[in-house]
C-alpha positions in Angstrom: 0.0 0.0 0.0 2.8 2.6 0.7 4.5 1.6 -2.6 1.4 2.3 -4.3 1.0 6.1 -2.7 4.6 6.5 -3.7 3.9 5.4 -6.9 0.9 7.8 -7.2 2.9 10.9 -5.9 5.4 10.2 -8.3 3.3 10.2 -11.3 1.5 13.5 -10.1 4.9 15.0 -9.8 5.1 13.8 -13.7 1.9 14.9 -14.9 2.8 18.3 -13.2 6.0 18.7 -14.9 4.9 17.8 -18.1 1.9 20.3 -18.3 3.4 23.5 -16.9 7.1 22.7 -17.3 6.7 21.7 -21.1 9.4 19.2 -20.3 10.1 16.0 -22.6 9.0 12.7 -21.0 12.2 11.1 -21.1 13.8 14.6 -19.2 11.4 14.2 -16.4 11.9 10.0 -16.0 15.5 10.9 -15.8 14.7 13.9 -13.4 12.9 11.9 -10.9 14.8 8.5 -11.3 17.2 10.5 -9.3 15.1 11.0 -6.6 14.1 8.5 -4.2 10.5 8.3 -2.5 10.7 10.4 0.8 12.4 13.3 -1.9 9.1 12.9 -3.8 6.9 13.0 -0.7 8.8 16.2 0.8 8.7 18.0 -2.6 5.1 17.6 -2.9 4.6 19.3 1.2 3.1 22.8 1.0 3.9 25.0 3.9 1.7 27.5 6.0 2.8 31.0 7.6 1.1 33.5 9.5 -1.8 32.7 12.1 -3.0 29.1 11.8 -6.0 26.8 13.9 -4.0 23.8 15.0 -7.5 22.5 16.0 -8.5 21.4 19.6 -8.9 25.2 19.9 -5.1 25.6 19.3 -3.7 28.6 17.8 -0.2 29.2 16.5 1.0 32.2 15.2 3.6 30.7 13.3 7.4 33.0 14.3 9.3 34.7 11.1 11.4 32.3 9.0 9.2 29.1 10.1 6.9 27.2 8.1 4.0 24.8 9.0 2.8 21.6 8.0 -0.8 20.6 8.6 -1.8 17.5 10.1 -2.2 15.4 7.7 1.2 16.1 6.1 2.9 16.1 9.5 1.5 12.6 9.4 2.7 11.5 6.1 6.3 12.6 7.2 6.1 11.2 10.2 4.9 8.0 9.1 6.2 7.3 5.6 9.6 9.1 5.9 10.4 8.9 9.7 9.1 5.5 10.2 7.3 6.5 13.3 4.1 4.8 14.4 0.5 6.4 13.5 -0.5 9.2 16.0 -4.0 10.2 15.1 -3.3 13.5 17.8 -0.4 15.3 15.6 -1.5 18.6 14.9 1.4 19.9 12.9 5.4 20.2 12.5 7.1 23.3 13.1 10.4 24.0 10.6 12.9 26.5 11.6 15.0 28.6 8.9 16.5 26.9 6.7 15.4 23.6 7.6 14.7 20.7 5.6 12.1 17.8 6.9 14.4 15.2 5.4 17.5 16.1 7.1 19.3 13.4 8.7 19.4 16.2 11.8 16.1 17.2 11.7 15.5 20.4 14.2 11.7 20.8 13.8 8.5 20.9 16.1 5.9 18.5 16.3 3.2 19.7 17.6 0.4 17.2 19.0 -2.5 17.4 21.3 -3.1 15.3 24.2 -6.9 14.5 24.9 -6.2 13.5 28.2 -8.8 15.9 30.1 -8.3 18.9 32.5 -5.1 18.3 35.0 -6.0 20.4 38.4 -3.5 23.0 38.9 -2.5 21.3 42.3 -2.5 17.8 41.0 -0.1 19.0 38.4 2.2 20.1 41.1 2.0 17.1 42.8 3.1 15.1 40.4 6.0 12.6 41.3 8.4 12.2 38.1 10.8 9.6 39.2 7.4 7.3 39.1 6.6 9.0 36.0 10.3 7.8 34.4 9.6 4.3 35.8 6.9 4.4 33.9 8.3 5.9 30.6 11.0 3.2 31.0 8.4 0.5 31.1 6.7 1.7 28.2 10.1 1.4 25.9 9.7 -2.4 25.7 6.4 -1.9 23.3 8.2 0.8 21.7 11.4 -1.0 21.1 9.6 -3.9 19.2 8.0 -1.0 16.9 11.9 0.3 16.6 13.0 -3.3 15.7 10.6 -3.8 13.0 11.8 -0.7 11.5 15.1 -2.1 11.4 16.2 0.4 14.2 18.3 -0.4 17.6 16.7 -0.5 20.8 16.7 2.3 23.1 17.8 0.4 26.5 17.6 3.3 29.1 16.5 7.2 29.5 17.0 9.3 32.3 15.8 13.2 32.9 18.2 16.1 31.1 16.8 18.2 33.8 14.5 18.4 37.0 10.7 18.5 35.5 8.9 21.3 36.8 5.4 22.9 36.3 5.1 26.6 35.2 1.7 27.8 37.2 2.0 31.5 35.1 0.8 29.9 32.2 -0.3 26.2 33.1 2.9 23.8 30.9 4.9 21.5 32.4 8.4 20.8 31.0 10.7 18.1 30.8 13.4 17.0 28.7 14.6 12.8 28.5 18.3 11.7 27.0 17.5 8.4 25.8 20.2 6.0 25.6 20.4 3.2 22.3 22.2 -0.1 22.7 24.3 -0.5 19.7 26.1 2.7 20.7 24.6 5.2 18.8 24.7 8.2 19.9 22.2 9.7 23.1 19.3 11.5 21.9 17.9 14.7 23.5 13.8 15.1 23.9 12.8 18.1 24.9 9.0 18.5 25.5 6.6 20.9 26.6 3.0 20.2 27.6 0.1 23.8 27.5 -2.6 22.2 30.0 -6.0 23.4 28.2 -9.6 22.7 29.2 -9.9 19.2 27.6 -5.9 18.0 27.5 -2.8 19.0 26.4 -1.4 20.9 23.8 2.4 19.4 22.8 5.4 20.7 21.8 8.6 18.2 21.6 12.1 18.9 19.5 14.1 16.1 19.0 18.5 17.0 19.2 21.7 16.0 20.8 22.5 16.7 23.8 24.5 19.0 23.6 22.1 21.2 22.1 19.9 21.9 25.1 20.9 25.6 24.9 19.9 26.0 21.5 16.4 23.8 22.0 15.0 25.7 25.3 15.7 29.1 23.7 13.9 28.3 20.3 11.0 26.4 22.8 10.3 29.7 24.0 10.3 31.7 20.8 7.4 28.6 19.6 5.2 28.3 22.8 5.0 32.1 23.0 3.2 32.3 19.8 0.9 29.6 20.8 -2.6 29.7 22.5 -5.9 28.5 22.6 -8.9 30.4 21.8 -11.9 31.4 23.8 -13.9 28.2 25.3 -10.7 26.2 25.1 -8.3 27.5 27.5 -7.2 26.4 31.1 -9.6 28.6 33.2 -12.3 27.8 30.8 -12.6 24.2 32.7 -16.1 23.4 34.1 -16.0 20.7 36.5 -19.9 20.1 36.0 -19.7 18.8 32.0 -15.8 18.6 31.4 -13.9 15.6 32.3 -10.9 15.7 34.6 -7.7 14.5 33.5 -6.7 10.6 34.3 -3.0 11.1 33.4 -0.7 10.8 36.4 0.9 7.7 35.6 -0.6 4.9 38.2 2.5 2.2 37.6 4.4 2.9 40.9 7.4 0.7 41.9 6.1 -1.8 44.9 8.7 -0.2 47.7 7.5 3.3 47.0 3.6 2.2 46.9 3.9 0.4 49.9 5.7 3.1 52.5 4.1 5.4 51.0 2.6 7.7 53.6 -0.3 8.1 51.5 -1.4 4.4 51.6 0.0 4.2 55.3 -3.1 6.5 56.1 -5.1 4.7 53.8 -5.0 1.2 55.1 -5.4 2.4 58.5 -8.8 4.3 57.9 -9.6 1.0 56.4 -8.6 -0.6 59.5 -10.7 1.5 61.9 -13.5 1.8 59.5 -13.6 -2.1 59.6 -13.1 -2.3 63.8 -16.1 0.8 64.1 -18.3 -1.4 62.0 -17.8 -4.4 63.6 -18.4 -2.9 67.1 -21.3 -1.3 65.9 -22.7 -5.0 64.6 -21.5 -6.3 68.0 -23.5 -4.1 70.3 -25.9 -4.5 68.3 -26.7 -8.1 68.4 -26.4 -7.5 72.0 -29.0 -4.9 72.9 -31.7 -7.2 70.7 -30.6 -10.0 72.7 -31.7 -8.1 75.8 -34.6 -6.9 74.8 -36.2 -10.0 74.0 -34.7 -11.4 77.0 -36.6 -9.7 79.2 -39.8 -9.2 77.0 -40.4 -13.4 77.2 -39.6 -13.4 80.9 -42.7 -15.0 83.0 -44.5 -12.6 85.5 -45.8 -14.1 88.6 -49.0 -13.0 90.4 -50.2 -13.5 93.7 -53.0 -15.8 94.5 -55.4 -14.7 97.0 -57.7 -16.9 98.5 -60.7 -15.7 99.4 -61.9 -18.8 101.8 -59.7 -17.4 104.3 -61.8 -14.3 104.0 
């Protein structure tokens, strides 16, 4: 099936060199022989500037020199030319100046959304990120049999490039993982940032080495400045009484740190007392019935009188 969309982009990149070019057909079949199909694919991408809906109520005002891809080409690169996996939530990718989506370093946005519901404010600062990494860890073996069918090594470990933190001034949380490959490729930096809207999370994540940290976090904040959501679709536009609340704090936790937690500490001895209260409760009253119709059956005894001695 992708063979046959290759072969379909090529031979509209024929027909449309033929007609307007005025090329001969044996020019153009030596033209594109040259190129192989993720050239074909990239040459046919047409790019957006300006202000542009992301959808989910995202906004982007794309910054000078960048250029846009929509959805569904974001997911035609990412799919047929990256090799990644389908990911019905991409929204866009981002290009810098003088960026190519086929470069081997590629130094682009993608730009997803997150339907994951409304994250409290409070919960969001709550949130424990070594269990989140244990979790993210977990998660590579599924991803590392995708990687192996595409004929790619296995990432064996990641660990955080810095402390994750959450920004309350405008509701994101940022973090940044340096996976780690097994056949000794090089580490890989990425960098993410998550805009907490009404219904989930808008994404931004850049993909670099990692020693280019500096360069990522400073054009990070060049992109998320010129993103936002638009009226009925931002944070404080939440309504607890129709929107759903977010279910994404991871709930894989290592065993030592579920169990000495102090939160399940005070947990299982509510539980406990709950259970004795109840059963105290039954207790007494079994008891008090017993009582009563104790002393309800017991046999009264009157005095006979007789009236012979009257």
């Amino acid at each position: 099936m992708r063979t046959l969309y290759y072969s379909f982009i090529m031979c509209c990149c024929l027909s449309v060199s033929l007609q307007v070019l005025g090329l001969s057909r044996e020019d153009s079949l030596s033209k594109y022989d040259k190129l192989d199909s993720s050239e074909i694919i990239a040459a046919s991408f047409t790019y957006k500037v300006g202000e542009q809906e992301l959808g989910q109520g995202a906004i982007l005002c794309v910054p000078d020199g960048y250029r846009l891809l929509d959805a569904r080409q974001s997911r035609l690169l990412a799919e047929n030319i990256w090799g990644n996996p389908e990911d019905p939530n991409m929204l866009g990718v981002l290009l810098p100046p003088k960026t190519a989506p086929t470069d081997k370093d590629f130094s682009g946005f993608v730009i997803s959304f997150e339907p994951s519901g409304h994250l409290d404010e409070q919960e969001a600062g709550k949130i424990n990120y070594s269990r989140l990494l244990y979790t993210m860890k977990e998660e590579l073996k599924n991803y590392n049999v995708l990687r192996s069918r595409h004929g790619e090594g296995a990432i064996n470990s990641m660990d955080w490039a810095f402390p994750p933190y959450f920004d309350k001034k405008n509701h994101s949380l940022h973090w940044a993982r340096v996976l780690h490959f097994a056949d000794k490729q090089p580490a890989i930096l990425n960098y993410e940032v998550r805009f907490l809207s009404r219904s989930g999370a808008l994404c931004f994540t850049a993909v670099g080495k990692p020693t280019d940290m500096a360069r990522l976090r400073k054009q990070m904040e060049l992109v998320t400045a010129a993103a936002r959501f638009s009226a009925g679709n931002s944070y404080t536009d939440f309504n607890p009484r129709t929107d759903v609340a977010a279910q994404w704090t991871p709930e894989i936790t290592m065993v030592s740190t579920s169990i000495l937690s102090v939160d399940k500490i005070l947990s299982g001895l509510r539980s406990i007392l709950l259970t004795v209260l109840v059963s105290l409760c039954m207790v007494l009253f079994v008891y008090v019935m017993q009582y009563y119709h104790h002393h309800r059956r017991k046999p009264t005894y009157r005095k006979m009188i007789d009236e012979r001695l009257n």
